[in-house]
C-alpha positions in Angstrom: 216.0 119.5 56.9 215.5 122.1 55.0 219.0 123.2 54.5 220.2 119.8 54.0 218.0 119.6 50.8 218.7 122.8 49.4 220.3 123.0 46.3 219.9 119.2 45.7 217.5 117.2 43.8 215.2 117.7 46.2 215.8 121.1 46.9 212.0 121.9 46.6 210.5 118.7 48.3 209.8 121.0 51.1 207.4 123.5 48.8 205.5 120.8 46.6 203.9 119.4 50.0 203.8 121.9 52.7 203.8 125.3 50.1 200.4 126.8 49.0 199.8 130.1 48.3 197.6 133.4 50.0 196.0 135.9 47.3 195.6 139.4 48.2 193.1 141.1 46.1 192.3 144.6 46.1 189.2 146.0 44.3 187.7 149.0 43.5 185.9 150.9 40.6 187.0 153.0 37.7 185.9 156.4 38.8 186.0 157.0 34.6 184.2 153.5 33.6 182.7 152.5 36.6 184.1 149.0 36.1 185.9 147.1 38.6 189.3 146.7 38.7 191.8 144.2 40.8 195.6 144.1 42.5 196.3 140.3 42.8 199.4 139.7 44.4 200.1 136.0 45.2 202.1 135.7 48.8 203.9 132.0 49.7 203.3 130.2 52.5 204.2 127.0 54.3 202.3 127.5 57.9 199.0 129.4 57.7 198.9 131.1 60.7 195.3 132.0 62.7 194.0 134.1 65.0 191.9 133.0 67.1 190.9 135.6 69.9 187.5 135.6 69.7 186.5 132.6 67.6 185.2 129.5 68.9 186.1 127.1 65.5 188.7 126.8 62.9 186.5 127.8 60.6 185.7 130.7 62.6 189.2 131.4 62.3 189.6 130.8 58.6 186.3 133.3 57.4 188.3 136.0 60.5 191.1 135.2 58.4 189.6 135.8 54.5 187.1 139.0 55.4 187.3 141.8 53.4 188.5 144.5 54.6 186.8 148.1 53.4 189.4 150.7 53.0 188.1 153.9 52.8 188.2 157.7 54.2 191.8 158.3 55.6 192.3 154.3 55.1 191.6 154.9 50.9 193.9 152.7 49.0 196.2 154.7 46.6 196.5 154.0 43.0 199.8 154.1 41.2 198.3 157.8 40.0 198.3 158.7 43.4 194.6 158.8 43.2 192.9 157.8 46.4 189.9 155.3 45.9 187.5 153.5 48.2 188.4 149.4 47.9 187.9 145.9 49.0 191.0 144.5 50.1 191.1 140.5 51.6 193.4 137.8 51.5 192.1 133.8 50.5 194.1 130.7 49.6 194.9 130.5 46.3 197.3 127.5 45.5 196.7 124.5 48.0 199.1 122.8 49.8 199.5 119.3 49.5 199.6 118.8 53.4 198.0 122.3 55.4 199.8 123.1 58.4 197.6 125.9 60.8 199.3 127.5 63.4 196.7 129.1 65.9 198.1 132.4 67.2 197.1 132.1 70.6 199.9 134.4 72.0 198.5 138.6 72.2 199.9 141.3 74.2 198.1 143.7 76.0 199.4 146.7 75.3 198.0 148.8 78.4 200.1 146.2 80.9 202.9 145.9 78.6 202.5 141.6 79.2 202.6 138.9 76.8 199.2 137.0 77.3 197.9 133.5 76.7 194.7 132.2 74.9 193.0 129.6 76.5 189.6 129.7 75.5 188.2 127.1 73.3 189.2 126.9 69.5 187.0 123.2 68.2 188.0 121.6 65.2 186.8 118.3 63.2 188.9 115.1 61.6 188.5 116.9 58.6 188.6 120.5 56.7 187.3 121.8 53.8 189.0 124.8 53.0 186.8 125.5 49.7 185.2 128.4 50.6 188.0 130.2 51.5 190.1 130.0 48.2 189.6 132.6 45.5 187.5 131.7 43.8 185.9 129.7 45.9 186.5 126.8 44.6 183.1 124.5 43.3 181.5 128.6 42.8 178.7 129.2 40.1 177.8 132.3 38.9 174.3 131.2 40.4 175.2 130.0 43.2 178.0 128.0 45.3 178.3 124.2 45.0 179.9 122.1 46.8 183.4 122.2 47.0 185.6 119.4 45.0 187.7 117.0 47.4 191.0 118.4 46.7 189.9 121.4 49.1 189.2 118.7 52.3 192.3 118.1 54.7 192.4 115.4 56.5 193.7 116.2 60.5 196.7 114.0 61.3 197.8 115.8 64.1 198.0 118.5 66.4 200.5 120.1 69.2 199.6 121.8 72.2 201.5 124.7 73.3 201.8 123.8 77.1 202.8 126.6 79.5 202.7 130.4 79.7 203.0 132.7 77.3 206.9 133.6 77.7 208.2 130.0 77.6 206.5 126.5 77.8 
């Protein structure tokens, strides 16, 4: 489908439903100033793909997904300078999708057996999602505190597929 639109007048049909955006921030402080500074790169995206090992909900997956990550002692992040700093570094939806599409990894390998393996425990999930609070900024956010998130952040589930068989084939 996809290549049967490109280049036409519909060439980006595709994108305006199923395209949102990931932002990868990195932050750290001024070692001069002391104020904080940010890397925003914006990454796009038309399946937002999950772990799962080791959550029990979706949502479980999505705040996995959007923690920061601290990166710091041989893991510093390195400024253009070449200077090495300690920083924040996560990832969080920043343009929406008109339609979300989650794909929940659910294939690992373990490297000791050298095997592809299979998740099958439990991963819930509701009718609906509000993906609000993982969007930078989270979206409905007051300097005071958070409110609740606006409507345009709650998906709607319209379906699903199940991966049936192992995890070479299925």
């Amino acid at each position: 489908l996809e290549g049967a639109l490109s280049g036409g007048e519909h060439a980006k049909l595709i994108d305006e439903h199923f395209g949102g955006t990931i932002r990868h921030v990195i932050s750290w402080r001024d070692g001069a100033s002391g104020e904080e500074r940010k890397r925003v790169r914006d990454e796009p995206f038309r399946v937002l793909t999950l772990d799962v090992d080791g959550v029990e909900t979706l949502e479980g997956a999505l705040e996995q997904y959007t923690r920061a990550e601290e990166l710091c002692g041989e893991n510093q992040y390195v400024l253009d300078s070449g200077e090495r700093v300690d920083a924040l570094k996560r990832a969080r939806l920043g343009e929406l999708p008109r339609a979300l599409i989650l794909g929940l990894k659910r294939i690992t390998f373990d490297f000791e057996r050298y095997v592809k393996l299979k998740l099958t425990s439990r991963v819930a999930f509701a009718d609906a999602l509000d993906v609000g609070p993982f969007t930078e900024p989270p979206c409905g956010a007051s300097e005071e505190s958070e409110a609740s998130a606006p409507s345009d952040t709650l998906y709607a589930l319209v379906g699903v597929t199940v991966h049936v068989g192992v995890a070479d084939c299925g």
